[in-house]
C-alpha positions as CSV (number, residue, x, y, z in Angstrom):
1,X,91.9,95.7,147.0
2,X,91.7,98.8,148.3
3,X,94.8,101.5,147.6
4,X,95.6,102.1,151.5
5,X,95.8,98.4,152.1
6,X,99.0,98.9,149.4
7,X,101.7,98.7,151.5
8,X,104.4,98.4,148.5
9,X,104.2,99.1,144.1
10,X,106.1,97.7,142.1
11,X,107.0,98.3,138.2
12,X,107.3,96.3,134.9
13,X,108.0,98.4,131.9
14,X,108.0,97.1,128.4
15,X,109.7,99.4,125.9
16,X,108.3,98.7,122.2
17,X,110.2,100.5,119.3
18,X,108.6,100.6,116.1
19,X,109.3,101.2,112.1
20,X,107.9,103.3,110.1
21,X,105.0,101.1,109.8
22,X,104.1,100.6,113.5
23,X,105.5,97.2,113.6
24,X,107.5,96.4,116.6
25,X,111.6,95.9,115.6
26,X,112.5,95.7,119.5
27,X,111.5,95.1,122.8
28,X,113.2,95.4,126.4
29,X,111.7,95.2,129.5
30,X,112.4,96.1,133.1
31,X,111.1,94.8,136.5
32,X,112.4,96.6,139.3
33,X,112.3,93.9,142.3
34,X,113.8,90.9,139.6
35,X,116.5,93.5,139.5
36,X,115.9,93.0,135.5
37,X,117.1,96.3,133.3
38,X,116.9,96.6,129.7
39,X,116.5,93.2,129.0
40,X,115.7,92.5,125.7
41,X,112.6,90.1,124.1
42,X,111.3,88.8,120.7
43,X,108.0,88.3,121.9
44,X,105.0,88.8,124.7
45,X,101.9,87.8,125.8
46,X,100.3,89.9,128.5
47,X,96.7,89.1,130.2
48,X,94.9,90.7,132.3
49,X,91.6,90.2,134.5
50,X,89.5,92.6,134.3
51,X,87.2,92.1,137.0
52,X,84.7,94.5,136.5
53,X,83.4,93.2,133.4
54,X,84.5,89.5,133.5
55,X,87.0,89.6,130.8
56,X,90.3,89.5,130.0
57,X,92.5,92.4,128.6
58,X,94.9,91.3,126.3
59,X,98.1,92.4,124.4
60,X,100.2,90.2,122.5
61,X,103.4,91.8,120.6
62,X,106.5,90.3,118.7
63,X,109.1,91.6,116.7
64,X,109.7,91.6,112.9
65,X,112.7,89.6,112.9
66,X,111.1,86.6,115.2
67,X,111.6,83.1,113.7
68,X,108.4,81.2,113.1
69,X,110.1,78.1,115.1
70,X,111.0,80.8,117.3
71,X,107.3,81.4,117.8
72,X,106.1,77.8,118.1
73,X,108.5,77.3,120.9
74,X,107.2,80.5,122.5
75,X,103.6,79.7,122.2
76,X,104.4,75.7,123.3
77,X,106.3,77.0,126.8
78,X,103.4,79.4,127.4
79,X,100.9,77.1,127.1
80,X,102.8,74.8,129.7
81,X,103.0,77.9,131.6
82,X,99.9,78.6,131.9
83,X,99.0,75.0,133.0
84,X,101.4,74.9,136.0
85,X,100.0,78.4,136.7
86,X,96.7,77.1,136.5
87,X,97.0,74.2,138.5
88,X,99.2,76.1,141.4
89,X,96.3,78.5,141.6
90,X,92.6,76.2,141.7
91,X,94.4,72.3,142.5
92,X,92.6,71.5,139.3
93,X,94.9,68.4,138.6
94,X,93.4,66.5,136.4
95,X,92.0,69.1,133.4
96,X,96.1,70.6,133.8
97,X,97.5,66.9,132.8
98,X,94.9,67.2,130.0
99,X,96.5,70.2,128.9
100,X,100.0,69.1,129.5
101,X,98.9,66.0,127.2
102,X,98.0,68.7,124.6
103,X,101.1,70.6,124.9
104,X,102.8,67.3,123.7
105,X,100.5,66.5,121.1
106,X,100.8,70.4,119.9
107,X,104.8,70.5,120.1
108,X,104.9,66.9,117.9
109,X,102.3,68.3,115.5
110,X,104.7,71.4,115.1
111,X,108.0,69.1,115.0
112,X,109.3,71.2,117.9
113,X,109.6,68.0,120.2
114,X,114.3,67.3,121.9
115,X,115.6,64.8,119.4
């Protein structure tokens, strides 16, 4: 796309604080048109295309103090996440049940599954 075709930018800042060993102890994030401010998070996974070399940029962060249950439940609503995504984006119905079906199989596994 090219820049005079923008016709509007938006922002999303993510604020990391660190210790003394580089290790994030907090994170808050803003998004300017969700009218979010400071909002704080324990964890995040960002991805990006990069489509000049076919490949994905990635950063994934969390802090210190995050739980390891806290972590399974994290990486078991992203992965649903990423299915709807997926599925809103191609119409790729079936391989996103598939996924859904592991999502299942991956929360039981980690005993993560509403009693």
């Amino acid at each position: 796309m090219s820049e005079e075709k923008v016709k509007k930018t938006s922002q999303i800042k993510v604020n990391v604080g660190t210790n003394e060993n580089n290790i994030p102890v907090r994170m808050m994030w803003s998004a300017d048109d969700a009218g979010i401010e400071n909002q704080e998070a324990k964890a995040m996974f960002l991805s990006l295309w990069d489509a000049k070399d076919n490949n994905t940029l990635k950063m994934d962060l969390w802090v210190e103090e995050m739980s390891v249950e806290e972590m399974k439940q994290f990486v078991h609503q992203t992965l649903l996440t990423i299915a709807d995504t997926f599925e809103k984006a191609t119409g790729e119905t079936n391989i996103c049940e598939d996924l859904r079906d592991y999502c299942y199989h991956f929360a039981e596994k980690m005993e993560i599954l509403p009693e």
